[in-house]
DRENVO-527159 format. One line per field, with one value per residue (C-alpha): residue number from 1; x, y, z; residue in three letters. Coordinates in Angstrom, 3 decimals, m for minus. Each point is the difference from the previous one (the first is absolute). Example, Ala and Ser with C-alpha at 12.3 -4.5 7.8 and 13.67 -1.06 7.14 Angstrom:
BEGIN
fikol = (1; 2)
u = (12.300; 1.370)
v = (m4.500; 3.440)
w = (7.800; m0.660)
zami = (ALA; SER)
REM end
This chain:
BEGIN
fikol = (1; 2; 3; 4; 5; 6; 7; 8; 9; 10; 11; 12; 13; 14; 15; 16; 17; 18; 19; 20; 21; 22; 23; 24; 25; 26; 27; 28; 29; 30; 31; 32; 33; 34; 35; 36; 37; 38; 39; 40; 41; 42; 43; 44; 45; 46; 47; 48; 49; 50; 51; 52; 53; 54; 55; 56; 57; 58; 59; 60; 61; 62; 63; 64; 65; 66; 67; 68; 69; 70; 71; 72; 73; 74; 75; 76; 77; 78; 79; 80; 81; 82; 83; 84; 85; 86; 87; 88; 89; 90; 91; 92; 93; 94; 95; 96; 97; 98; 99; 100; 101; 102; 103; 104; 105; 106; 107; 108; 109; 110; 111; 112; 113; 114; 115; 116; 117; 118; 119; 120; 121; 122; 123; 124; 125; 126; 127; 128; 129; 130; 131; 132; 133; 134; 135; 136; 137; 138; 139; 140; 141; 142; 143; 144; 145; 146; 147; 148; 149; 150; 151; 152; 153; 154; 155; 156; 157; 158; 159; 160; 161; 162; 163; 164; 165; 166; 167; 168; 169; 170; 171; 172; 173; 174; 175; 176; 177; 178; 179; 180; 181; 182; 183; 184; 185; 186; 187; 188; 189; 190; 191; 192; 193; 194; 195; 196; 197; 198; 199; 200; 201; 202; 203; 204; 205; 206; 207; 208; 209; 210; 211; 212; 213; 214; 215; 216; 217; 218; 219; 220; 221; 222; 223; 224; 225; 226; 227; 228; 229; 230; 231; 232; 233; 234; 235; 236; 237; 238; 239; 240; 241; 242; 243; 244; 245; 246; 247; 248; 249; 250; 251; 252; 253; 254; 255; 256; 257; 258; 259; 260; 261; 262; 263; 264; 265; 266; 267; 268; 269; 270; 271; 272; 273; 274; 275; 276; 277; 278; 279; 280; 281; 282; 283; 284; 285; 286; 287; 288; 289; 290; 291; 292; 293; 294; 295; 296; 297; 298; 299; 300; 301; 302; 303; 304; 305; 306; 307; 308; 309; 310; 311; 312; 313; 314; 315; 316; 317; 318; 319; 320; 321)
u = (0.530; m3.497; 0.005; m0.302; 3.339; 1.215; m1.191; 1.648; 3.122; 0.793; m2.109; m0.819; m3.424; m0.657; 1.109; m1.271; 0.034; m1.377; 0.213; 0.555; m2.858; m0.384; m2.087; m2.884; m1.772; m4.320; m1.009; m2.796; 0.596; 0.707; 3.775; 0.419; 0.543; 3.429; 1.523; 3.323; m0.727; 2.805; 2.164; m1.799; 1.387; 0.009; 1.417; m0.898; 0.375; m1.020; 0.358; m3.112; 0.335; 2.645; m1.378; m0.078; m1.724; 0.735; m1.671; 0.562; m0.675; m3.874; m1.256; 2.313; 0.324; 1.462; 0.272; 2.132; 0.377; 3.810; 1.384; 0.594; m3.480; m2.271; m3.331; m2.192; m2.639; m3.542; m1.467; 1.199; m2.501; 2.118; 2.469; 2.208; 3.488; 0.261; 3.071; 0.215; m1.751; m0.078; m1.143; m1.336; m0.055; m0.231; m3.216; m0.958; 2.402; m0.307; 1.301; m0.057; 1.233; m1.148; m3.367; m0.068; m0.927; m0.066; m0.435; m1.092; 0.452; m1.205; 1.111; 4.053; m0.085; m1.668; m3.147; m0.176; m2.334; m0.191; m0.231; m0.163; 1.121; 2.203; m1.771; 2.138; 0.976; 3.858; 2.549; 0.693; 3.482; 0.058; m2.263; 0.831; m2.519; 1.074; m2.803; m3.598; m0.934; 2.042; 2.040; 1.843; 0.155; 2.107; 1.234; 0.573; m0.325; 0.292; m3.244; m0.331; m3.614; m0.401; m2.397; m1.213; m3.009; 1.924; m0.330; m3.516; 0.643; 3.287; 1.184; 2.245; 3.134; 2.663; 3.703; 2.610; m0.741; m2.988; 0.730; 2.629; m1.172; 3.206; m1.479; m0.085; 1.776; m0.064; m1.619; 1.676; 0.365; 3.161; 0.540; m1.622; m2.677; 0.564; m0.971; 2.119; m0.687; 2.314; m0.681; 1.465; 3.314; 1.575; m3.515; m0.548; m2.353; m0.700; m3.246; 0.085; m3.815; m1.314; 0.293; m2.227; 2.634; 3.258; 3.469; 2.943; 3.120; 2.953; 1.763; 2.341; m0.728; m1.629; m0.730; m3.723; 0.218; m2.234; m0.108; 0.786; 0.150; 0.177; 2.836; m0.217; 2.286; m1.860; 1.995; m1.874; 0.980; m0.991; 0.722; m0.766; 1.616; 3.478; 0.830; m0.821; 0.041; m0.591; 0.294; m1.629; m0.027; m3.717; m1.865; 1.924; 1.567; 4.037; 0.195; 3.053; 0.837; 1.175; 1.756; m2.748; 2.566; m2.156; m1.332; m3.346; m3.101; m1.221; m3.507; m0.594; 1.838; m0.125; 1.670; 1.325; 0.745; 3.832; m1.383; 1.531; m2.126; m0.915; m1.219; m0.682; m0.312; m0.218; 1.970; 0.284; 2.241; m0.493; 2.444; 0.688; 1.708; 1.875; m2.022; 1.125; m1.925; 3.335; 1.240; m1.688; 1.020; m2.097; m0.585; m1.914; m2.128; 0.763; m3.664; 0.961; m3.810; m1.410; m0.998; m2.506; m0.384; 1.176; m0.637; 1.561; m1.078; m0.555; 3.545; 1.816; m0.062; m1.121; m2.997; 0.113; m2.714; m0.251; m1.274; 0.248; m1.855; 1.629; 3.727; m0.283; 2.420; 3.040; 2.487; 2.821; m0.246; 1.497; m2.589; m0.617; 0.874)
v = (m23.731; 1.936; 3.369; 2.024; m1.903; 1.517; 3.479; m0.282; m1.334; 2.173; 3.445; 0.638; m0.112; 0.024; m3.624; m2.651; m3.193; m2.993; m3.229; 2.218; 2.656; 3.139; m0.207; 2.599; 0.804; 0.126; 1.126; 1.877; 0.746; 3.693; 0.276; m0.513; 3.028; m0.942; 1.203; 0.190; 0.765; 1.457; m3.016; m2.372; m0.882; 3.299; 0.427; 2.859; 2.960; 3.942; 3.665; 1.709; 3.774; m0.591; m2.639; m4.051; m2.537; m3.763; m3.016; m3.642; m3.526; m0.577; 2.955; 2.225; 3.402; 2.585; 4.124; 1.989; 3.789; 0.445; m3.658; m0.128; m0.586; m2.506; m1.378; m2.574; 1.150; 0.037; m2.143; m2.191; m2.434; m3.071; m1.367; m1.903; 1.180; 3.568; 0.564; 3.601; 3.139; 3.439; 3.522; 2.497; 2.774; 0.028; m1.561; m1.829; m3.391; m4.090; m2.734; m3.034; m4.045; m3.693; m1.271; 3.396; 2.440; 3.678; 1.958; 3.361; 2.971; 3.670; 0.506; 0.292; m3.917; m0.177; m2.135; m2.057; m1.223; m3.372; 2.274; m3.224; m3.756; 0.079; m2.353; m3.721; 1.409; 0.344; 0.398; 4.124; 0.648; 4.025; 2.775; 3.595; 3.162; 3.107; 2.061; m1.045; m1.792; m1.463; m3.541; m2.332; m3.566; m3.035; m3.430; m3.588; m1.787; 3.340; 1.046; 4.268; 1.947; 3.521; 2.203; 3.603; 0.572; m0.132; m3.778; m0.658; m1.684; m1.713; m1.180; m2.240; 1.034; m1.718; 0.082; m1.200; m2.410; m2.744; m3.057; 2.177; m1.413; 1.415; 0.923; 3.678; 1.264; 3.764; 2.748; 3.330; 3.588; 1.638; 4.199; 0.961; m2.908; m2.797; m3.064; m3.002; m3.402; m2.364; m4.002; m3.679; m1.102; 3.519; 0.901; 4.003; 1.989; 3.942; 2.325; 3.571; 0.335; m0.771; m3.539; m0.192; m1.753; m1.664; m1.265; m2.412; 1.271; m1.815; m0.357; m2.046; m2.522; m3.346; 0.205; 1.451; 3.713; 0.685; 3.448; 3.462; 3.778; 3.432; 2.132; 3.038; 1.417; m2.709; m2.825; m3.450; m2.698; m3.542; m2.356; m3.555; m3.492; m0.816; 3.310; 1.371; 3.943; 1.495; 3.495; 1.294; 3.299; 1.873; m2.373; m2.994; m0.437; m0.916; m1.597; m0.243; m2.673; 1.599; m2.282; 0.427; m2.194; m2.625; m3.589; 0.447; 0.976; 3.343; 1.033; 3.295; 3.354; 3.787; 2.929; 2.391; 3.383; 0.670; m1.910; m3.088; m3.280; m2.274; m4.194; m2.427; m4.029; m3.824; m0.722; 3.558; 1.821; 3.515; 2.260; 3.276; 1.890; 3.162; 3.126; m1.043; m3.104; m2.186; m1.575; m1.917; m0.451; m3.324; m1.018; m2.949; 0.151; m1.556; m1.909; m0.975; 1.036; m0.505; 3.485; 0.701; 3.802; 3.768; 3.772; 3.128; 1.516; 3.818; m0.450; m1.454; m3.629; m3.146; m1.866; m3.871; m1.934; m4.228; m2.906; 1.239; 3.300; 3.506; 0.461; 3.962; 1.426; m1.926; 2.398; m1.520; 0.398; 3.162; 0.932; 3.532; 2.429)
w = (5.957; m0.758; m1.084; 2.936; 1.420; m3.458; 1.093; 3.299; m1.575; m2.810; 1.186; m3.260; 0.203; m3.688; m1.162; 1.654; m2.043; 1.178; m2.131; m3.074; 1.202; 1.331; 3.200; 0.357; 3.158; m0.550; 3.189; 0.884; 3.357; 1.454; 1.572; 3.594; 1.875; 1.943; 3.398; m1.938; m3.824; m0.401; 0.324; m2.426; m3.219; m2.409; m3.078; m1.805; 1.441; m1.453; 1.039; m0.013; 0.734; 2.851; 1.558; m1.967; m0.305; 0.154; m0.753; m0.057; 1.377; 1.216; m1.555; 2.511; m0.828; 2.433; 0.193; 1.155; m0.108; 0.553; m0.247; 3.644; 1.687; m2.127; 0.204; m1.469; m2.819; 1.557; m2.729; m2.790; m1.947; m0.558; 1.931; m2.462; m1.511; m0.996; m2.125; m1.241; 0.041; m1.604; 0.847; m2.503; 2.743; 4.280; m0.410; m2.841; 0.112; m1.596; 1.408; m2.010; 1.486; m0.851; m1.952; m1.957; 3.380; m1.334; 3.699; m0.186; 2.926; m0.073; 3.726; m0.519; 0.762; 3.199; m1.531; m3.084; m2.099; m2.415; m3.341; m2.575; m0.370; m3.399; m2.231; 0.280; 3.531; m1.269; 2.686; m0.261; 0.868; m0.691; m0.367; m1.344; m0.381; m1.743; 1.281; 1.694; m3.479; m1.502; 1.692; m1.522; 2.265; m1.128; 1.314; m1.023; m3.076; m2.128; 1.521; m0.520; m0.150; 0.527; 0.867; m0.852; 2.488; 3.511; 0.331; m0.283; m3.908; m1.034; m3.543; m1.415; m0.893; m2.124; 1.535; m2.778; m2.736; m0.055; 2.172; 1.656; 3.512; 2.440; 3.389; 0.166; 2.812; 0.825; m1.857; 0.168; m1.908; m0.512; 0.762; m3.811; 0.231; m1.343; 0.829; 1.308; 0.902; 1.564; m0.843; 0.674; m2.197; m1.102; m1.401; 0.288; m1.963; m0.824; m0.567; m1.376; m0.338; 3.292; m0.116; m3.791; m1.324; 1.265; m1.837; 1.398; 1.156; m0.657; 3.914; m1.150; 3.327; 0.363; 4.043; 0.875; 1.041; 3.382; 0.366; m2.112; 1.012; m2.618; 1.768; m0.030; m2.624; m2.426; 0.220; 0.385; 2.671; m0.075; 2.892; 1.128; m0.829; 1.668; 1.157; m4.044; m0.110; m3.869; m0.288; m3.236; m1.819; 0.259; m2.810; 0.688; m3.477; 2.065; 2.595; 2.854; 1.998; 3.885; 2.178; 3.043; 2.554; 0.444; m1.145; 1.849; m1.310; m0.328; 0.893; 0.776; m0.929; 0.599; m0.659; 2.846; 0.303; m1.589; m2.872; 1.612; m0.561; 3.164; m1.193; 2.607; m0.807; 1.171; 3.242; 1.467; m2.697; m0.269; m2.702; m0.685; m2.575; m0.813; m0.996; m3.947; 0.824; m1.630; 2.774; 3.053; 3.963; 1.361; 3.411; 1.851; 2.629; 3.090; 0.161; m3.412; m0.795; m3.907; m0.454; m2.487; 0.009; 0.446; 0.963; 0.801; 3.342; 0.248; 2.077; m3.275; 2.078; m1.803; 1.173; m0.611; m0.766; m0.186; 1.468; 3.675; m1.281; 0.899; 0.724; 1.112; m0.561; m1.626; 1.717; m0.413; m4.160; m0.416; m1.731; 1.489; m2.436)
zami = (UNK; UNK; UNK; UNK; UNK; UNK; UNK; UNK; UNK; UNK; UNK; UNK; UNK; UNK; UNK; UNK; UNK; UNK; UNK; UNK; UNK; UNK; UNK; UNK; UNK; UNK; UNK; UNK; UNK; UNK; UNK; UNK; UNK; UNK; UNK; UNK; UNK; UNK; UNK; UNK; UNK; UNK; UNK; UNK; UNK; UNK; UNK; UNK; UNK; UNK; UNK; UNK; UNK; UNK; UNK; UNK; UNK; UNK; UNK; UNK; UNK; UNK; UNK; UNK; UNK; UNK; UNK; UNK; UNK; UNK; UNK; UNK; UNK; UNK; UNK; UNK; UNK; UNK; UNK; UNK; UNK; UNK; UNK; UNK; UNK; UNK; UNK; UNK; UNK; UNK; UNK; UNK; UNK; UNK; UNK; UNK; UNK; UNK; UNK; UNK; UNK; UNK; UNK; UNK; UNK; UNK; UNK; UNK; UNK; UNK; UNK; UNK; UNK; UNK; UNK; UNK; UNK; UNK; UNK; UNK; UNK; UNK; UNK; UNK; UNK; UNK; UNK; UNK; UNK; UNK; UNK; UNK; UNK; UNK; UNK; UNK; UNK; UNK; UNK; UNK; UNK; UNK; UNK; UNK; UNK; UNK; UNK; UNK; UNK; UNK; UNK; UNK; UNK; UNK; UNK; UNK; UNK; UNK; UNK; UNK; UNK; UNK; UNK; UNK; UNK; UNK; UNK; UNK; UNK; UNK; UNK; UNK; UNK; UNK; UNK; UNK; UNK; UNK; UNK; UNK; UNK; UNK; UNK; UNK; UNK; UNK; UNK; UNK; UNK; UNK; UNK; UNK; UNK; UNK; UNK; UNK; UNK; UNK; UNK; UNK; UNK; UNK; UNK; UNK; UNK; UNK; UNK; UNK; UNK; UNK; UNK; UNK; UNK; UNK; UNK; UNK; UNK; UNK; UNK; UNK; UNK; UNK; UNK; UNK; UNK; UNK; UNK; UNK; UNK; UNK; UNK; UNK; UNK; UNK; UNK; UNK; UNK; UNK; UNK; UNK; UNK; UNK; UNK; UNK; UNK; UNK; UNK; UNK; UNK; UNK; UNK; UNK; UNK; UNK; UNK; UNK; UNK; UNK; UNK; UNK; UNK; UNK; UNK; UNK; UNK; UNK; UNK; UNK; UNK; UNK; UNK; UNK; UNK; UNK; UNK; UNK; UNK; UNK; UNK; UNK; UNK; UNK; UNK; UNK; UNK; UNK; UNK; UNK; UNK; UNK; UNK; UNK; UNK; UNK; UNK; UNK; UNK; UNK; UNK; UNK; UNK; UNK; UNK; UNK; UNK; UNK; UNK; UNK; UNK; UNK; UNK; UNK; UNK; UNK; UNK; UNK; UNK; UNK; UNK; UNK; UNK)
REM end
């Protein structure tokens, strides 16, 4: 099985291990403008004002203004696997993917630029910018680098102790600011200076954590492996293990409206929980879909995102509070 069967298998776009390596894409091609962008393989997905943003598979990324209606972006300058993106405001955005792509956009996301090939072309799993500056981008192998002049320079940046190779998952800030990043085998780690330096959390789990989220009353969540939901006070010192309903894994997660949360995974499962966030409802989809991603429509609906692109709207979720 290569590692694009893996994608397709699992949805979860950011391991793909092939004979004990992580595959990255070098292509220099521009995407292909599609007839039907909107139902390629995506997953990442991001509001921007109140419209999102999606990108994934072929150096896809699609627009929409209200979550309903969505087109493809007019340009894109690579067209291998995009895995994440972040926006600093309703114009300025990153989107990061395979063989170290940094994309930039000034537009709201409707063109995108090749900004810089990270040096050893890492696979880039996540990308987070606190303002037009300053980004922080990580992804396999313990690879981190930030940067402090929009994109156009990137660093190195040391995640946990030396040798510590886990591949970093999902980087995240909480309500006050701090950092989070979720990594492979329990691995989770916390900034409170912008990402200058970074400490281990004890989880208290072995199984890699995919995905994270800062709630807004503080609390930390921390999702991925097996169906594994952590919920952490606001620096992450205790940790709490919820019963999330499920044995899947958990890619993608957002909070709605009541406070409830909303996390969608392998095989179609989407759950919900109670405003408290301390107890979760799960369902399966009928298509029994891998689902890789998640928003919140300006209607309170989920929109799904995987390997058959765009599910618009989930209706049947509940979700409209």
């Amino acid at each position: 099985m290569n590692a694009m069967q893996l994608l397709r298998l699992f949805s979860v776009a950011w391991v793909l291990v092939f004979a004990g390596r992580l595959w990255a894409a070098d292509s220099e091609s521009p995407a292909i403008l599609l007839d039907k962008a909107q139902s390629a393989p995506l997953v990442a997905v991001t509001q921007v004002g109140q419209g999102f943003v999606a990108v994934g598979d072929h150096g896809v990324v699609v627009v929409s203004d209200n979550g309903q209606v969505w087109h493809q972006a007019k340009s894109v300058a690579v067209d291998g696997l995009l895995t994440a993106l972040s926006f600093a405001d309703d114009k300025q955005g990153w989107a990061v993917g395979h063989g170290g792509v940094v994309l930039h956009t000034g537009d709201g996301g409707q063109t995108w630029a090749l900004q810089q090939r990270l040096d050893g072309r890492p696979v880039l799993l996540s990308v987070w910018f606190e303002n037009p500056r300053h980004g922080i981008a990580v992804g396999a192998y313990g690879y981190a680098a930030q940067t402090h002049d929009g994109g156009a320079t990137w660093q190195p940046m040391r995640v946990g102790e030396e040798g510590d190779d886990h591949h970093l998952n999902a980087v995240f800030a909480g309500r006050d600011g701090t950092l989070f990043i979720a990594a492979e085998s329990g691995n989770a780690y916390r900034s409170t200076d912008h990402g200058a330096t970074w400490q281990t959390l004890d989880t208290g789990v072995s199984g890699s954590l995919w995905s994270g989220i800062g709630l807004r009353d503080g609390r930390i969540l921390l999702l991925g492996m097996s169906g594994r939901v952590l919920l952490g006070d606001s620096l992450g010192n205790h940790w709490q293990v919820l019963d999330s309903g499920s044995r899947e894994a958990i890619t993608g997660v957002a909070q709605l409206r009541d406070g409830s949360v909303a996390w969608v995974g392998n095989g179609g499962v989407l759950g919900r929980s109670d405003a408290g966030v301390e107890h979760f409802t799960v369902r399966q989809r009928e298509d029994r879909l891998n689902l890789s991603a998640l928003a919140v429509n300006n209607n309170g609906e989920l929109l799904l995102f995987g390997p058959a692109g765009v599910i618009v709207p989930d209706s049947a979720t509940g979700a409209d509070q």
